[in-house]
N, C-alpha and C positions, 0 to 999 in steps of 0.2 A: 392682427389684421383689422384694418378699420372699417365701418361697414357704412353705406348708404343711407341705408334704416335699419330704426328699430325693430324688431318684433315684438309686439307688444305683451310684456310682463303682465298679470299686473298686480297691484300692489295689497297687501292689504294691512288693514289700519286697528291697533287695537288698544282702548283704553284700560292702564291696570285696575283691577278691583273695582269694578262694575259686574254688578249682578240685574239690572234693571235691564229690560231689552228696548231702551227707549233711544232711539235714531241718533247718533254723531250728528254737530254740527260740523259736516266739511264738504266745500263746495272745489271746483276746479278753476278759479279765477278766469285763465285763459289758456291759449297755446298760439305761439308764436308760427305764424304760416296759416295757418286754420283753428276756428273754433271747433275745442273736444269737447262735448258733453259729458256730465258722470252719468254717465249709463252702464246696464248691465252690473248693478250694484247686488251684491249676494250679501246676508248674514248671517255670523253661523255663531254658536260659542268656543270661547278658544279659554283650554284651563290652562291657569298658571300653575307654576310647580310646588304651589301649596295645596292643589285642588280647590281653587276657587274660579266660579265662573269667570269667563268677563264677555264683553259681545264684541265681536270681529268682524271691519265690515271693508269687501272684496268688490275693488272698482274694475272696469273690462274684464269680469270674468265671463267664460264660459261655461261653465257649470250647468251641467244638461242640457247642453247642446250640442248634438254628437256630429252636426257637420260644419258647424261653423269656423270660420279661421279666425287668429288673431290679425288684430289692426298692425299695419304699419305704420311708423313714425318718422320722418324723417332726422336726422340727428342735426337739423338748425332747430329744430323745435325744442322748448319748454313747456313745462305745466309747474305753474302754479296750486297749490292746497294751502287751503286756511282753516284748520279745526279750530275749534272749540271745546275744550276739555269739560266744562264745567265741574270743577273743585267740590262743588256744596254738591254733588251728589255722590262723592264717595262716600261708602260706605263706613271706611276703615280711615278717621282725618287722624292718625298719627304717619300711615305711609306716604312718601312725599309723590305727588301728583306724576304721571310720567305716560309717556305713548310707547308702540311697539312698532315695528313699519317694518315689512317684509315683501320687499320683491317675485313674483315666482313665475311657475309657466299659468297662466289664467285658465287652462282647462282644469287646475286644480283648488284644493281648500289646504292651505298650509296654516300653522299655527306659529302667530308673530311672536308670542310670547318666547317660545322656545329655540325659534330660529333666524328671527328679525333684531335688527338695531334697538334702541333704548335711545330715545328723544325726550329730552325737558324741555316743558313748557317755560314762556319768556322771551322766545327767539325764534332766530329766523335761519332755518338752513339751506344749505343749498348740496344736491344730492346726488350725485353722478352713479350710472348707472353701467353695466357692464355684464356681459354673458359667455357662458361657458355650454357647450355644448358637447357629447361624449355619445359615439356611438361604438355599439357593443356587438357580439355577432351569437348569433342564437347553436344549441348544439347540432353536430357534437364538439364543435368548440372550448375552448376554456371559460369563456364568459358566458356561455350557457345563459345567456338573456330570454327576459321574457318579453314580450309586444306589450304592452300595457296597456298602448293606446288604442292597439285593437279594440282590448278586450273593454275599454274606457266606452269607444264608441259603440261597440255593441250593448253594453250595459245603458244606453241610454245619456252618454255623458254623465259620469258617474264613477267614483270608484277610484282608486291609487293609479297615479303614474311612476310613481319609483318602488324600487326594491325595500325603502326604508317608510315609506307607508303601506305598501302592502302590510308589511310586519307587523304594525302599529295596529291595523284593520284586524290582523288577525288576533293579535291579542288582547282586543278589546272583544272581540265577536267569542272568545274560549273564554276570556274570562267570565261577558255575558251569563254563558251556559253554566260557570260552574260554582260563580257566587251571585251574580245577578245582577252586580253594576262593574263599573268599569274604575280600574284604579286610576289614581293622581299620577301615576307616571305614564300611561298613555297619554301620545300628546294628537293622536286623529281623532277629526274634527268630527263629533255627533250630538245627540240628545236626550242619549241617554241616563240614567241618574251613574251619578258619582260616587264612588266607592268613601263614605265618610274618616275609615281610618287609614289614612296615609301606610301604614305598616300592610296593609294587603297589596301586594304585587303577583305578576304574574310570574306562576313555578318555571323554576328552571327544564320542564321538559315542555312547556306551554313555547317559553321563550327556542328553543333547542326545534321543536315544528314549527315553527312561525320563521326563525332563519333558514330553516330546510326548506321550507312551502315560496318562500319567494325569495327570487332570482335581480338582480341588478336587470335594469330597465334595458331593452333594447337603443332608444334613442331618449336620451336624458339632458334635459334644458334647465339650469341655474344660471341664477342674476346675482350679482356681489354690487352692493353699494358702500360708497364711498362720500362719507358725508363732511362738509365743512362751515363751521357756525361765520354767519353774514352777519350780525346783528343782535344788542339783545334791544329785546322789547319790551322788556322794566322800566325803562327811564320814564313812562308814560303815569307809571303808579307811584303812589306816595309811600315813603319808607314801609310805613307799617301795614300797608293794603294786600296782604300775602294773596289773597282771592283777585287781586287786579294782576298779579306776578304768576300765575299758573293755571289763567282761564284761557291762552290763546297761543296756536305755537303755527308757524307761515313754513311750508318746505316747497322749494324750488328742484321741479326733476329735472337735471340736465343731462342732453344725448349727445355733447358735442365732442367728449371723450371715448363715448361708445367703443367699447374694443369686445370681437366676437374668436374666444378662444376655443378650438374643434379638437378633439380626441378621438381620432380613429383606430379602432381594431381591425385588422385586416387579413385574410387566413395566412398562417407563415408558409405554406406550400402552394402552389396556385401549379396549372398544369406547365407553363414555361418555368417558372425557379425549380420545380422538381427537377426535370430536365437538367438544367444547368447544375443543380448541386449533386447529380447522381455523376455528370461529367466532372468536376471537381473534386469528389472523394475519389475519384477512379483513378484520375491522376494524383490525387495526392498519396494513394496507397500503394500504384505498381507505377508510376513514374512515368506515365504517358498518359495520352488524352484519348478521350472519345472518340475523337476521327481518327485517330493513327489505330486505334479498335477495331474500327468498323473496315479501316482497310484493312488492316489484318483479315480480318471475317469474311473480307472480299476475297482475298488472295486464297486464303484455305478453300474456297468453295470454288476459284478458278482451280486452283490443282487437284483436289480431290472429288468434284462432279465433275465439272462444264470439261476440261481438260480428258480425262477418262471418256466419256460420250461421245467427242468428237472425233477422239482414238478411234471407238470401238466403229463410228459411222465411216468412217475413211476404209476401216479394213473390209466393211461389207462389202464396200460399193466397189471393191480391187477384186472380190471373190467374183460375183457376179460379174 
């Protein structure tokens, strides 16, 4: 189904192997229909699955702000982004320069590394955007969902919206308590120190409460991007200028294929289909239906009450 507008994702941006927390150069060129500002800019660190830092930085988000709505966009709109990688501040100059870009719901902190696209610098993309939306039903149902955004907004804007960060939260907050930092395979987003040997994970009964403790999201918002290279932007540098070849990389967000996919849970019994299915095994078991039931049930209670009373009133009113 295609939709009118956006609801505004939104994205967040992360360079590999940076450990410095010093500001991305990336501005929002324009937006076709209205000027967007990059505002509402959040930064967190986001680990790669070596356990190195890198800094993450989260444009329209809402991130403690427990009443605020997302922006709408129209789907004739684009945005333009123009980073600036800069090369000469990796740390590590044998891994090849590279971004992360992840879509999400902007009340949250997602980590691009782990669940976002993989963009090289040189070029120019162009990004199409697209949303999935899944609602769930709380118990006693089978999806046994939990609110999240309730408890998002109560907590001050703050805190997991899905069932697969709650997890994440909690096994970094037990492992916290029981070595003191948090392993390389959690991927939610904090500040606390980093567990240095790769080989410390969280136990199988850490992992076994943390899937028990949280429940799939009552209403649950994913964005899937679809990216296509426009251009590269090499031709600019001279063969040998590898630092002119992976200082700059241009992505174009486009709404004009917007498609909004919904997954509803819905109770299998509701007070009418009860009804109907209690009428439907009854005929499918003794070979009639409901109403031909209920007359019957009619008919017994004319000949065995109403029929007898009427009897017994007629012979009073003949004695008298």
């Amino acid at each position: 189904m295609h939709s009118s507008s956006a609801t505004g994702p939104f994205c967040s941006l992360t360079r590999d192997y940076r450990v410095s927390a010093v500001a991305e150069s990336f501005r929002i060129i324009r937006v076709k229909s209205f000027l967007l500002s990059c505002s509402n800019v959040v930064s967190e660190p986001a680990v790669d699955r070596r356990g190195i830092p890198n800094t993450c930085f989260t444009f329209e988000s809402l991130w403690g702000q427990p009443d605020a709505q997302p922006r709408s966009i129209p789907v004739t709109a684009y945005m333009q982004v123009h980073l600036m990688l800069h090369p000469e501040e990796y740390v590590f100059y044998r891994v090849p320069v590279k971004a992360f870009v992840l879509a999400h719901d902007p009340r949250a902190l997602d980590n691009p590394i782990r669940e976002g696209i993989v963009l090289v610098p040189g070029k120019s993309y162009s990004i199409y955007v697209s949303q999935t939306v899944t609602k769930r039903l709380p118990a006693p149902y089978r999806t046994n969902c939990t609110d999240y955004l309730k408890l998002w907004r109560e907590n001050g804007g703050r805190g997991p919206l899905t069932g697969k960060s709650c997890s994440e939260k909690c096994k970094m907050e037990l492992m916290l308590q029981s070595v003191g930092c948090v392993p390389q395979s959690v991927s939610y987003p904090n500040n606390n120190t980093i567990c240095e040997d790769d080989k410390i994970v969280p136990t199988p009964e850490i992992m076994e409460r943390c899937s028990r403790e949280c429940a799939d999201a009552c209403s649950e918002t994913t964005y899937h991007l679809s990216v296509e290279v426009d251009e590269d932007l090499t031709f600019k540098c001279s063969a040998d200028d590898t630092h002119c070849k992976q200082q700059e990389l241009y992505l174009q967000f486009l709404f004009n294929r917007f498609e909004v996919t919904t997954f509803v849970h819905e109770p299998k019994f509701e007070r009418v289909s009860v009804f109907s299915y209690i009428g439907g095994y009854v005929g499918m078991w003794l070979g009639v239906s409901l109403i031909a039931l209920f007359d019957l049930a009619e008919t017994l209670v004319n000949l065995l009450v109403i029929y007898p009373l009427s009897q017994s009133s007629r012979g009073k009113t003949r004695v008298v």
